[in-house]
VEXLUM-529627 format. One record per residue (C-alpha): x, y, z. Coordinates in steps of 0.02 Angstrom, whole numbers, plus 32768, in hexadecimal, padded with zeros to 4 digits. Layout:
# residues N
XYZ/...
# end
This chain:
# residues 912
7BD19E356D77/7C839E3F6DC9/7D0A9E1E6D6F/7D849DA76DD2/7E1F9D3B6DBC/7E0B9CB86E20/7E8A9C4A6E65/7E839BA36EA3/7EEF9B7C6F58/7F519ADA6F51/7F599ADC7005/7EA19AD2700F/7E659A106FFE/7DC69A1E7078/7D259A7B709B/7CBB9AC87009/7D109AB46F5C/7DD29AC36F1C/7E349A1A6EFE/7DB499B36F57/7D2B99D36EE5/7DB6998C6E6A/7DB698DF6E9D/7D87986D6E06/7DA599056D93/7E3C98C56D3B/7DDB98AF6C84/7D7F99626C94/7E24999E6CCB/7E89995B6C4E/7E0499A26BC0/7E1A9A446C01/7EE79A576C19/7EF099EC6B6C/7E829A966B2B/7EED9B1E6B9B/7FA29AC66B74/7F6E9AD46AB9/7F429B7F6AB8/7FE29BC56A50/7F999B4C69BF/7EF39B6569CF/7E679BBF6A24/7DAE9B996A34/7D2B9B8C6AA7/7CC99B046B37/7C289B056B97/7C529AAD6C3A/7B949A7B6C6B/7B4B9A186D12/7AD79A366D83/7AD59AA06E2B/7B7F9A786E89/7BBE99EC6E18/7C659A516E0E/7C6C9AB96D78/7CB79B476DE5/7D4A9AD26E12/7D709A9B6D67/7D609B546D35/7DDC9B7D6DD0/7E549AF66DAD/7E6B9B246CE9/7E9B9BE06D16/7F229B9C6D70/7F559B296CF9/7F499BC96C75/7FA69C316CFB/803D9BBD6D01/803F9BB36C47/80539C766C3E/7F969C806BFC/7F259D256C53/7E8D9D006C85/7DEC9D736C9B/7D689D316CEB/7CB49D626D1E/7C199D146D6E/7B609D2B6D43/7ADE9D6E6DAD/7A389D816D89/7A329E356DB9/7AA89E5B6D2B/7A499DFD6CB5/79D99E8C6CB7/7A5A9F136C68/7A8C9EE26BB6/7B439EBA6BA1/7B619EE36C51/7BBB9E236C52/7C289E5D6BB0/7C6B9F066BF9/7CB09EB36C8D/7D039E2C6C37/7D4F9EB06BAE/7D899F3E6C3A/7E469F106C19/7E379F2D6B5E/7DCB9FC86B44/7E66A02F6B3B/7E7A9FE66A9F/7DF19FFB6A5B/7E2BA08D69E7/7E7DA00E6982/7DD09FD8693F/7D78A00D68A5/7D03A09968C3/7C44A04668D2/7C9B9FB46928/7CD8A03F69BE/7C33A09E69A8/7BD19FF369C0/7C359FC06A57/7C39A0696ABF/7B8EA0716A9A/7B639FCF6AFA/7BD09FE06B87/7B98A0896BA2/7C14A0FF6B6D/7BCCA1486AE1/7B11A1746AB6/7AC1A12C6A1F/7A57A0CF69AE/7A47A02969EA/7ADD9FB069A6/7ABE9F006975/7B109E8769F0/7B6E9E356966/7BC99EDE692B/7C049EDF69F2/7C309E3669B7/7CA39E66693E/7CE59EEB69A9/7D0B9E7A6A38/7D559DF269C8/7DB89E85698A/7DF39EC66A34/7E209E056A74/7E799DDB69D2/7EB59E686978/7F039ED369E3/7FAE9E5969F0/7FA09E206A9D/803D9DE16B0B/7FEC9D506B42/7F6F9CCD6B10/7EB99CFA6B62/7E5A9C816BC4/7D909CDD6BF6/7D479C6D6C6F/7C7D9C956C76/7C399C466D36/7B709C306D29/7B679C5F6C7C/7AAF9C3A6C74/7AA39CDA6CB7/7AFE9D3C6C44/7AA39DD56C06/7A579DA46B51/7AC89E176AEB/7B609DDA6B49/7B2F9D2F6B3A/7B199D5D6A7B/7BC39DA66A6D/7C389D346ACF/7BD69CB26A55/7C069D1069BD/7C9B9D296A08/7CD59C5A6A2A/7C9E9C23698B/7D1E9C776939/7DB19C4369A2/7DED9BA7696B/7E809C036914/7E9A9C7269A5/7F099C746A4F/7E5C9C926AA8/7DEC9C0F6AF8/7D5C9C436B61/7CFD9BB46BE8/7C5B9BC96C04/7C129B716C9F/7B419B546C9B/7ADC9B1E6D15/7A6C9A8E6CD4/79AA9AA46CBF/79A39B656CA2/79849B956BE9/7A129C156B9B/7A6B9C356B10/7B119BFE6B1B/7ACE9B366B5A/7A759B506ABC/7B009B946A5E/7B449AEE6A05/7BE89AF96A4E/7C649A836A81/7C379A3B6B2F/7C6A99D26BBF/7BE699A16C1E/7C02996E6CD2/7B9E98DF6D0F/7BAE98A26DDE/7C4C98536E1B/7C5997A66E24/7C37974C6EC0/7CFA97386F02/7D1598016EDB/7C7798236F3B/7CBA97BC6FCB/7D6D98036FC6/7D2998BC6FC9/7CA4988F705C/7D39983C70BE/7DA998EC709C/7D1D996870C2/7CBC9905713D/7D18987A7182/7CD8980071FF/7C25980C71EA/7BB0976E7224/7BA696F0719A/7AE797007196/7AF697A67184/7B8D97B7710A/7B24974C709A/7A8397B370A8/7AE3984E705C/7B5497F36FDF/7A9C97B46F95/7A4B98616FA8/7AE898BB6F5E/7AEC98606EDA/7BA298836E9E/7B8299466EB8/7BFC99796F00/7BB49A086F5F/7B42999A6FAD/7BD399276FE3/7C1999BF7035/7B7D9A0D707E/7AF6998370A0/7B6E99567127/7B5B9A09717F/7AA599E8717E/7A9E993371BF/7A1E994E7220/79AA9974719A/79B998C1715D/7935986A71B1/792E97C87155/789997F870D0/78B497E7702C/78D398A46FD6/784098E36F8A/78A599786F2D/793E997B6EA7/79E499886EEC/79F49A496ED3/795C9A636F3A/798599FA6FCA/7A1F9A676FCD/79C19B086FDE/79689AB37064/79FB9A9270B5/7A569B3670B9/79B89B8570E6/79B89B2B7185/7A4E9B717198/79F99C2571B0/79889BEE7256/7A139C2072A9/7A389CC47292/79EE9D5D72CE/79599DB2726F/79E19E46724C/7A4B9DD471EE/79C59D7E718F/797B9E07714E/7A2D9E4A7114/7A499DA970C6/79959DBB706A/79C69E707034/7A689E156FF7/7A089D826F92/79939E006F37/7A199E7E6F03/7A7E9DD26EC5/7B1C9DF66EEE/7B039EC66EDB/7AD99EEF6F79/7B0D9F926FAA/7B6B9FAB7047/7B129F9B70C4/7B699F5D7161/7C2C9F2E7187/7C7D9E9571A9/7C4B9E757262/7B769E87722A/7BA09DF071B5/7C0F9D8B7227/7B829D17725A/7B569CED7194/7C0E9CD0717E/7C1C9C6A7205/7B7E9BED71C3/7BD59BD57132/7B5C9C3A70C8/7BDD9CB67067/7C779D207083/7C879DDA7093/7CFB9E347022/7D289EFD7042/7C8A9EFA7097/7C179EB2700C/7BE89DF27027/7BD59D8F6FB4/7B729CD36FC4/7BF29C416FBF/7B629BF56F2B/7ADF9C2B6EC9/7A7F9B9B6F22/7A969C086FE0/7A539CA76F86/79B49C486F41/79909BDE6FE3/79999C877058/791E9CD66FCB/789C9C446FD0/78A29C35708F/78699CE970A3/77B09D0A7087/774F9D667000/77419E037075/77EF9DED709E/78399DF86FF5/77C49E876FCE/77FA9EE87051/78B39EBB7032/78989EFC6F79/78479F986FB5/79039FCD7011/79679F9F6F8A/78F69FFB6F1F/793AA0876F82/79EAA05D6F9B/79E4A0696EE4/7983A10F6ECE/7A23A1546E76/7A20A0B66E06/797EA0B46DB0/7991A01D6D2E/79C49FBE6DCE/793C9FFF6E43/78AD9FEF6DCD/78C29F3F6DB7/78AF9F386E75/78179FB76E83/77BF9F3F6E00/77E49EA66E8B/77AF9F076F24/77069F246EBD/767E9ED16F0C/76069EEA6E81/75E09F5B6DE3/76399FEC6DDF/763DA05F6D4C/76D6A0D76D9C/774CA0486DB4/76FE9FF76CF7/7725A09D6CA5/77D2A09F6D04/77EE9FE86CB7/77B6A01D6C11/783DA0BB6C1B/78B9A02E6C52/78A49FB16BAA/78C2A0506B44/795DA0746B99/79989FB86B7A/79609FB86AC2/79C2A05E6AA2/7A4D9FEB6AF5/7A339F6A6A94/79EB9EF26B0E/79429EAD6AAE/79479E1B6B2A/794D9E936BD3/78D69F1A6B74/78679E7C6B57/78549E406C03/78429EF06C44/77A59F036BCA/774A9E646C11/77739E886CC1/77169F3C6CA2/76909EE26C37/76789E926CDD/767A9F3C6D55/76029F9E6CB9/75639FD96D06/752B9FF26C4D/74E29F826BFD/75279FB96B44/75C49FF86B88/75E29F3B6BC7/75A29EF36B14/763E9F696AAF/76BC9F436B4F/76A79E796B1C/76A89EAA6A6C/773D9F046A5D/779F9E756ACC/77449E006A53/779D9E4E69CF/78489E4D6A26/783E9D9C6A4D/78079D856992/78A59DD3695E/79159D8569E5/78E79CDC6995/78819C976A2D/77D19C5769E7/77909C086A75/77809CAD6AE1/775D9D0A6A12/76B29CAC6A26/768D9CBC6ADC/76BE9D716AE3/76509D9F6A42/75C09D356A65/75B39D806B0D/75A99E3A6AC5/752F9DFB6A48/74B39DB86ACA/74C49E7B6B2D/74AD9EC06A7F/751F9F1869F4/75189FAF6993/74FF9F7968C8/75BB9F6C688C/75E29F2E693D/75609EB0691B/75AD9E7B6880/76659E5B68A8/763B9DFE693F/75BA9D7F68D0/76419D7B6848/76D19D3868CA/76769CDF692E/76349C886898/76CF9C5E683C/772D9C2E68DB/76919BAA6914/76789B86687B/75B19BB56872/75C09C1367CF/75319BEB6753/755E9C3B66AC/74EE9C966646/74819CC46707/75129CFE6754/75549D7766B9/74A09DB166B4/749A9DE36776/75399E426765/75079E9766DC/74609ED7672D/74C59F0D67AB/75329F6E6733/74A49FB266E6/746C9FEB6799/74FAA04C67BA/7500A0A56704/745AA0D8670E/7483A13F67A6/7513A18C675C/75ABA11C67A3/75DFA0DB66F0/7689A0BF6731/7653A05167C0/75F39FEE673C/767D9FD866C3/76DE9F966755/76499F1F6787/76619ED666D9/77149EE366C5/77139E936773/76D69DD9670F/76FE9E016661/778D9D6E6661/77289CE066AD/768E9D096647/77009D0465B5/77409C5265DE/76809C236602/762D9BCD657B/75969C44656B/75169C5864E8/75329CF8646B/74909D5864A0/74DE9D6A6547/757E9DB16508/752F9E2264A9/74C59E596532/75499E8F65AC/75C39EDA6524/75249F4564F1/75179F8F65A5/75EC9FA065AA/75DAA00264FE/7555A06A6543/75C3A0B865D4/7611A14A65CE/76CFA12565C9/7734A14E6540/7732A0D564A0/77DEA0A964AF/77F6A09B658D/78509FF3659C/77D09FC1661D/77329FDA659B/77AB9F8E650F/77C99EE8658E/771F9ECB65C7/76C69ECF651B/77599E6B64C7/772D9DDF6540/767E9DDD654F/76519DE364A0/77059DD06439/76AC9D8663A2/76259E146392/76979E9D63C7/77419E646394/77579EDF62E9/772B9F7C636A/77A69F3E63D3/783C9F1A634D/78139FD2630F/782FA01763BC/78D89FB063E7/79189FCF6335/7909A083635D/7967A0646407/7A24A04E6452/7A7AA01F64F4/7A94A0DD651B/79EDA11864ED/79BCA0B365A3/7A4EA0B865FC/7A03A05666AD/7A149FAE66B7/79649F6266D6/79249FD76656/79B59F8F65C4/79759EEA660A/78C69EFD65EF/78E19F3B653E/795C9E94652A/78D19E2E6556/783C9E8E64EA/78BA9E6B645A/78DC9DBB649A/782E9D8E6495/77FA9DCE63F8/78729D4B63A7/790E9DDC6392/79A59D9E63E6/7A039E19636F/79C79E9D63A8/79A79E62646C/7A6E9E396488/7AB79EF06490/7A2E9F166516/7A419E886583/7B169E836573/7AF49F5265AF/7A859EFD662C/7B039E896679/7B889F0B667A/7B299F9566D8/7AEB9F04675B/7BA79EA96763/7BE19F816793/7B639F816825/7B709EDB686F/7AB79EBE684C/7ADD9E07683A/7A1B9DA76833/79E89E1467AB/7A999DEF6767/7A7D9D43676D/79C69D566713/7A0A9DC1668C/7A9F9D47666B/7A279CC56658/79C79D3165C4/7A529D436573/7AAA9CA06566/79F89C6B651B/7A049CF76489/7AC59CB86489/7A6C9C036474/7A0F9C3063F4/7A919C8E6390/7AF89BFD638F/7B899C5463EA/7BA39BAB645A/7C619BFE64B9/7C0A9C9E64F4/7B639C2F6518/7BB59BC66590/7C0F9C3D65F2/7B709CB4660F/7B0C9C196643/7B909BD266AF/7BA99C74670A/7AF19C916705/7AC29BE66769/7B3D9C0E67E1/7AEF9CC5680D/7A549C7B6820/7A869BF36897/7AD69C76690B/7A429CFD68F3/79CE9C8C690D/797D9C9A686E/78EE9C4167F5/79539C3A6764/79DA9BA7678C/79759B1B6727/797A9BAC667C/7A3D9BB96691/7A5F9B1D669E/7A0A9ADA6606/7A549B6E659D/7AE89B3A65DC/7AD99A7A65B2/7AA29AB064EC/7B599B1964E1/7BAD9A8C653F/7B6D9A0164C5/7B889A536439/7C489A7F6467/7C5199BD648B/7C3299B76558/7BBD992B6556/7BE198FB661C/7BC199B66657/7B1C99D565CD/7AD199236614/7AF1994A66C3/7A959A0F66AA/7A1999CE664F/79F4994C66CE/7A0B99AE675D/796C9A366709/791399A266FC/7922995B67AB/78D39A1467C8/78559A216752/78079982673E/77CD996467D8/77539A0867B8/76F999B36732/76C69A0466A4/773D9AAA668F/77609B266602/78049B0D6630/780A9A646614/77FE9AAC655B/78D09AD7656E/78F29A2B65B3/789499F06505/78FD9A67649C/79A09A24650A/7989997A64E5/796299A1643B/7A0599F4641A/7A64998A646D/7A1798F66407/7A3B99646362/7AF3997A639A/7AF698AE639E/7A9998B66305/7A21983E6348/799B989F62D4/78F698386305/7923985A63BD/7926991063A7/789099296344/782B98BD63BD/787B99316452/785699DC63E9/77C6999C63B4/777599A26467/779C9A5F646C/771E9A7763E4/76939A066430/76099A5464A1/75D699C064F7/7685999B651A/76E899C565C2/77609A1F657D/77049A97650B/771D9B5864E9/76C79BAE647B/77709C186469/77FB9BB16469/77DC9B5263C1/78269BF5637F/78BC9BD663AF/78CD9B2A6367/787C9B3062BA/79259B1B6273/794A9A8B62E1/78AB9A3C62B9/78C69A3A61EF/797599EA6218/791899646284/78A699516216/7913993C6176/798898C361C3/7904985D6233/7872982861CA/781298A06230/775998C661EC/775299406163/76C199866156/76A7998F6214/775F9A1261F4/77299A5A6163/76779A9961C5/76E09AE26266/774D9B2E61EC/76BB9B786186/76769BB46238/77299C046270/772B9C6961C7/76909CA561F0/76CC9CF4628F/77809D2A6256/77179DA361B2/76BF9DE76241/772C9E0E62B9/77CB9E2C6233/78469DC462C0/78E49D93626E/79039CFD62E5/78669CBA627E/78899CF861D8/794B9CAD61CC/790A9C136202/78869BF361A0/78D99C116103/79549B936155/78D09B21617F/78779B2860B0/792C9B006069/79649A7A60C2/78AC9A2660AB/78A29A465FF7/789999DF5F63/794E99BE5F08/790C9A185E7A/78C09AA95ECD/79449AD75F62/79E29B2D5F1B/79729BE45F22/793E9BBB5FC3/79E99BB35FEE/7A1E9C495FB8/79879C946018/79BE9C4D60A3/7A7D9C846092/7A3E9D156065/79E79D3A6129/7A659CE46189/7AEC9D51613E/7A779DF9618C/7ACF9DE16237/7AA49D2D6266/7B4A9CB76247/7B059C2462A1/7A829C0E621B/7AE89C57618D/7B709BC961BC/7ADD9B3D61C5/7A869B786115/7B3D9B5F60D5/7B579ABA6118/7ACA9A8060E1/7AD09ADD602E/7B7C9A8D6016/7B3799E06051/7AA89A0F5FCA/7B2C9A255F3D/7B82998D5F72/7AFD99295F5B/7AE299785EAA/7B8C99455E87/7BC79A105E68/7C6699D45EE9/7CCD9A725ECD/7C369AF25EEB/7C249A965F77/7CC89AAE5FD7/7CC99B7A5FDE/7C209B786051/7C6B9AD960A6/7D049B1C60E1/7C9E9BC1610F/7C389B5B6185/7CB99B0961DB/7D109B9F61FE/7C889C01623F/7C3A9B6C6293/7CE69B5F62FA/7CEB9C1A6318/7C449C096379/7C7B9B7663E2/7C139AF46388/7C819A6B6370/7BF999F06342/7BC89A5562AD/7C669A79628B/7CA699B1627E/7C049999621C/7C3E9A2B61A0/7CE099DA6188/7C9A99216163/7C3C996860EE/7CDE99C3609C/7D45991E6098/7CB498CD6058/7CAD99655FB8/7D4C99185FA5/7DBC99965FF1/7E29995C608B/7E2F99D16118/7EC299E76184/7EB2997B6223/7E7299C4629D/7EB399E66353/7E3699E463C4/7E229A9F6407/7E7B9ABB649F/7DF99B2C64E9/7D889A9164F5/7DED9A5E6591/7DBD9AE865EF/7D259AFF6676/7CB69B91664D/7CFB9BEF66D3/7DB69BEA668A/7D679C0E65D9/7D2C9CAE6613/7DB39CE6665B/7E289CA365D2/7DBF9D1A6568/7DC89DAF65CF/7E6D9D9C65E2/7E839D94651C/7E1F9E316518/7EA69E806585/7E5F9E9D6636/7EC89E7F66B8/7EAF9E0B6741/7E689E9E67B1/7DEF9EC0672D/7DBD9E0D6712/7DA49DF067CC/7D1D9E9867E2/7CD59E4D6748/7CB59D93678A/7CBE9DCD6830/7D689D71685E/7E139D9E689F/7EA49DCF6831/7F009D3B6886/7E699CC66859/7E669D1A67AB/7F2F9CF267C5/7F1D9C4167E8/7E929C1D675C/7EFD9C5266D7/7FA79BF16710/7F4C9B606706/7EE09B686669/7F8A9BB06603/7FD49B0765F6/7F279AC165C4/7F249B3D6538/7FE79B12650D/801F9BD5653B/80809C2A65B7/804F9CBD65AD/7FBF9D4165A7/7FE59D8A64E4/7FD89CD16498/7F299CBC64EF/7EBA9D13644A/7F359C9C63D3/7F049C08645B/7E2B9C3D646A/7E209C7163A7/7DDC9BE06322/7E789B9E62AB/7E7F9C016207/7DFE9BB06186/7E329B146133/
# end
């Protein structure tokens, strides 16, 4: 991919792009200077996309002049598809005038960066730590100038580029850095899919089109001038080139889209040149663009002189991607192999390069070049490349003689494309390996992803299958193969509404494998099979456990989740918060996003609405950039903090937005959190006989939205409902009764504090005031969400038995801590109920924090904690200018200036 800065010439206004292509322009144009003029206020990002010749190169040219006589650089680069094969190959061109400062980074940002440009060796780094590194390099290394990256054919960016320069532009706004993309139209890739900003460019209008055939082609017949300006279409590379190729135009109606009848036409172009020069120009189309040289300027006057391309130090380059591909599909299939088989050898010193053409000159099966392939996707993976590694493993699935050495080839791309977010090849990949046949744990992985990504999955059958595989592979002595089998669907059985025998079943075999009692993995996978029948084991183990006792990531989070699912937020928190931190220090930023989303539930459920909302915020955002399942959880975490803080808009417009998702799926366990989100949000409204319907759904097997999990987390919820919205009593009293069944057997404190919670508020006058103190009594043992509900409601309790000065102490308590957790709704309600003992609160301000977006929130609070803006921006994976800009304008929200009065500004007013 050459890196370029291209200018436009003025004096140019005919022939096969510059100012002519321009004509009709002026609103594109005047988007695009508006963006570059602007650049000292603001930064950000556009996708210029169009089809084939439409003029996205123009518009590209024409804004780095516009940034040039602004005093902008620009750094440009085109992609080739050649290139796309080499992971980040895109990425180190564009960043070759910054590496030198690339000691200025933090240390795994460098490591990760050298790594994937190739000047370092090892372990594979995660394109979004190179994200952070190149975000670093463009923004915080005080450049002279304002940056404008132009990116020419960016649909064929390599994948990890294409990640990073997305990574990259979403976090510019704040920043004197915009990057353009231009993409072709029609061809699938990750930046048109990206969700950026762009301008789309549509055909010119019929007066342009006339104006720029007149400049480029004037005085053509009027039969014929109207023949092209009908096939053109407004493209204007057809208004410039259909003209060359009149004679082509023989009055039938086309019978191809516009980008083919081009190739058509520049491959007539090639009749006339001698078989020498042809085959050059094949050996040039094939090596796209990285031909080696191979002849001077006089070999390649004749392709000059048709137009075809220019020659450059003796390299020639095709004057559009259309030339390249037209010269390739005029040649024939013998051709093209033979053409393959030299460059192949030109490249013998190159071997990622010539492999790639070995694999193209094959003619049929070959296990040397498949094995050679194979040798090349482990090369990209250790690069981090899992798209190139991926397409290298299906072309040598293609070349394997072997039958089972095809079947684990298509596997193992399977499983990249599972991981790289793309289901539709997931499922063709796998199924195709299945069909050749799979060893057992092979087997097993490919029926579990193909089966949740379809969605064929059939409960109770499909837990059953895996497990006899498991079962399988312990039996011949691979017991850690068969933990990972299980591990491997631990979390969707657990949010699978099956029967208890079956849990039992597969937590039997998990017990019976030889790992120790306490390996996060084991811990996981029986906590969510079977949490009810093995939840005490597993509160023993964690009890016994800390952060440092498992100091890796994925195993803190699978101990965070065991704990999680066995009804223990208490105890799950300190794992997953390790969890997040060791992920956030290597960039890993999908599993990030998934443990985020863990823990904003626990936060959820522990009432702590201000660190809720900030985890789930960030959380939904990781997942939208990674590509990952867990959007629809984050953002109904999210909406529960945000309506209990008071954001109605945002909490109806999450909630909505999961819906839109989910609904259309039919019947989904997680249509269980939407329940629980409407409930809430109808208990923060105190429209009680709305919520308990809503909650009541979670509890209701025939019912959409049931779980047979996720009434634990609103049995408290329920009684409030209930209480306050005539709901049925004994129909409460009997899930209760069932609940307390499973919280003596399993011991989980989420249960126990609760249902004591739950029995007081439900009680009889005469009988409650004990049940109270019960209840006090557990929320006090680490659990001040439910401590500071059992006092609201005991103080409401000795309100209503006229004992009005008992009742202000816990009153006033509840407030306070209510407002110390973020819960503003609770905390109003604790205060009406304070005026109404008879005591008159102070009026209350609303809190200025409430004015912020979850974004500023977190790093208002990270600022209060005393990180710098450096430190906040590796943390959230921003700039210090960005960090910068964020807090200059959230101080006047919060009535500050500066960074000391932000704790004063975040912290709850003293107690009344």
């Amino acid at each position: 991919m050459p890196a370029k800065e291209a200018e436009i010439d003025l004096a140019s206004t005919r022939a096969d792009s510059g100012v002519a292509e321009l004509l009709g322009r002026d609103d594109e144009l005047a988007q695009l200077y508006d963006l570059i003029d602007g650049i000292g206020q603001r930064g950000g990002a556009l996708v210029v996309r169009g089809e084939a010749g439409i003029g996205k190169s123009t518009l590209l040219e024409a804004a780095a002049l516009r940034a040039r006589e602004r005093d902008v650089a620009v750094v440009s680069a085109t992609g080739i598809p050649s290139e796309a094969r080499f992971a980040f190959a895109g990425l180190h061109q564009l960043l070759i005038p910054f590496l030198e400062a690339r000691d200025r980074l933090p240390q795994p940002q460098r490591r990760a960066l050298e790594t994937a440009i190739g000047l370092a060796d090892g372990d594979a780094p995660d394109p979004f730590l190179v994200g952070l590194a190149t975000l670093g390099l463009l923004t915080e290394t005080e450049a002279k100038r304002p940056l404008l990256f132009l990116v020419e054919d960016a649909q064929w960016l390599d994948g990890p580029s294409s990640e990073v320069l997305v990574f990259v532009a979403r976090r510019l706004e704040l920043e004197p850095v915009i990057v353009l993309f231009a993409v072709r139209e029609g061809i699938a890739n990750l930046v048109g899919e990206s969700g950026l900003a762009e301008l789309h460019l549509d055909g010119l209008d019929e007066a342009s089109s006339r104006a720029l055939l007149e400049l480029t082609a004037p005085n053509l017949p009027s039969d014929l001038e109207a023949r092209i300006l009908d096939e053109a279409a407004g493209n204007p590379l057809a208004l410039i080139e259909l003209p060359v190729a009149a004679a082509s135009l023989d009055g039938a109606a086309p019978t191809h889209a516009l980008p083919t009848r081009l190739e058509q036409a520049f491959a007539a172009r090639l009749a006339g040149l001698g078989s020498d020069t042809r085959r050059l120009l094949l050996l040039a189309a094939l090596a796209e663009d990285d031909l080696p040289e191979l002849a001077g300027d006089r070999v390649w006057a004749p392709a000059v002189a048709a137009g075809l391309g220019t020659v450059d130090n003796g390299t020639f380059r095709f004057r559009h991607p259309l030339i390249r591909s037209a010269v390739a599909q005029a040649a024939t299939p013998e051709e093209r192999r033979q053409a393959h088989d030299s460059l192949a050898q030109a490249f013998k010193n190159q071997p990622d390069r010539a492999v790639w053409h070995r694999a193209a000159a094959a003619a049929g099966p070959d296990e040397e070049v498949a094995g050679a392939m194979d040798s090349a996707a482990e090369r990209a993976g250790l690069r981090g490349g899992r798209d190139v590694a991926l397409a290298a493993l299906e072309r040598a699935a293609e070349l394997s003689v072997d039958r089972g050495a095809r079947a684990l080839r298509l596997f193992r791309a399977g499983e990249l494309a599972y991981e790289l977010g793309r289901s539709s090849d997931t499922t063709r990949l796998l199924r195709a390996a299945q069909q050749l046949g799979l060893p057992p744990q092979e087997r097993a992985l490919a029926s579990f992803h193909v089966e949740v990504l379809e969605p064929t999955w059939s409960g109770a059958a499909t837990v059953r299958s895996f497990a006899g595989i498991a079962q399988e592979l312990a039996e011949a002595g691979h017991d850690d193969q068969a933990l990972q089998t299980l591990n491997a669907i631990a979390l969707r059985a657990h949010w699978e509404n099956l029967d208890q025998q079956t849990r039992r079943d597969v937590a039997q075999i998990a017990k019976q494998l030889t790992s120790a009692p306490d390996e996060p993995a084991r811990l996981a996978t029986l906590a969510l099979f079977d949490p009810v029948g093995q939840g005490a084991e597993i509160l023993r183990r964690v009890r016994q456990m800390a952060p440092l006792d498992v100091p890796d990531p994925e195993k803190q989070f699978e101990v965070g989740s065991a704990a999680s699912a066995v009804w223990a937020d208490n105890l799950a928190l300190p794992f997953l918060r390790a969890a997040s931190a060791g992920y956030r220090a290597d960039g890993r930023l999908g599993l990030l996003a998934q443990t985020l989303v863990f823990e904003a539930w626990a936060e959820v459920r522990q009432g702590a609405a201000r660190v809720a909302v900030t985890a789930a915020a960030e959380a939904v955002q990781l997942a939208e950039e990674t590509r990952r399942v867990a959007v629809v959880a984050g953002q109904l975490a999210e909406a529960i903090a945000a309506v209990e803080m008071g954001a109605d808009e945002p909490a109806e417009q999450l909630i909505g937005a999961a819906e839109a998702t989910l609904l259309p799926l039919g019947a989904n366990p997680l249509l269980s959190l939407v329940a629980l989100a409407r409930g809430r949000q109808a208990l923060a409204h105190e429209r009680f006989a709305e919520a308990y319907a809503d909650l009541l759904r979670i509890f209701d097997p025939a019912d959409a939205a049931y779980q047979q999990f996720v009434g634990g987390w609103v049995l408290a919820d329920l009684a409030d409902a209930a209480l306050q919205g005539d709901g049925d009593r004994a129909v409460v009293d009997g899930l209760l009764r069932e609940w307390e069944a499973v919280a003596t057997a399993t011991g989980a404190p989420h249960l126990d504090v609760q249902l004591r919670y739950a029995k007081a508020v439900l009680a009889d006058e005469g009988n409650a005031e004990p049940l109270y103190e019960s209840a006090l009594s557990a929320g006090a043992d680490g659990w001040p969400f439910y401590a500071a509900r059992a006092q609201l409601a005991y103080g409401a309790w000795l309100r209503r038995q006229h004992r009005m000065t008992e009742s202000r102490a816990p009153l006033r308590e509840a407030a306070h801590s209510f407002e110390a957790l973020g819960l503003l709704r609770f905390a109003e309600r604790a205060r009406r109920e304070l005026r109404a003992s008879g005591e008159a609160p102070r009026r209350r301000v609303p809190e200025a924090w409430t004015q912020l977006t979850p974004q500023e929130l977190q790093i208002a609070q990270l600022a209060a904690e005393g990180l710098s803006n450096r430190e906040i921006g590796e943390r959230l994976y921003l700039s210090h200018r960005t960090v910068g800009s964020h807090l200059y304008r959230l101080f006047p929200k919060l009535g500050v200036t500066s960074r000391t009065q932000l704790r004063d500004a975040l912290d709850p007013a003293a107690p009344d």
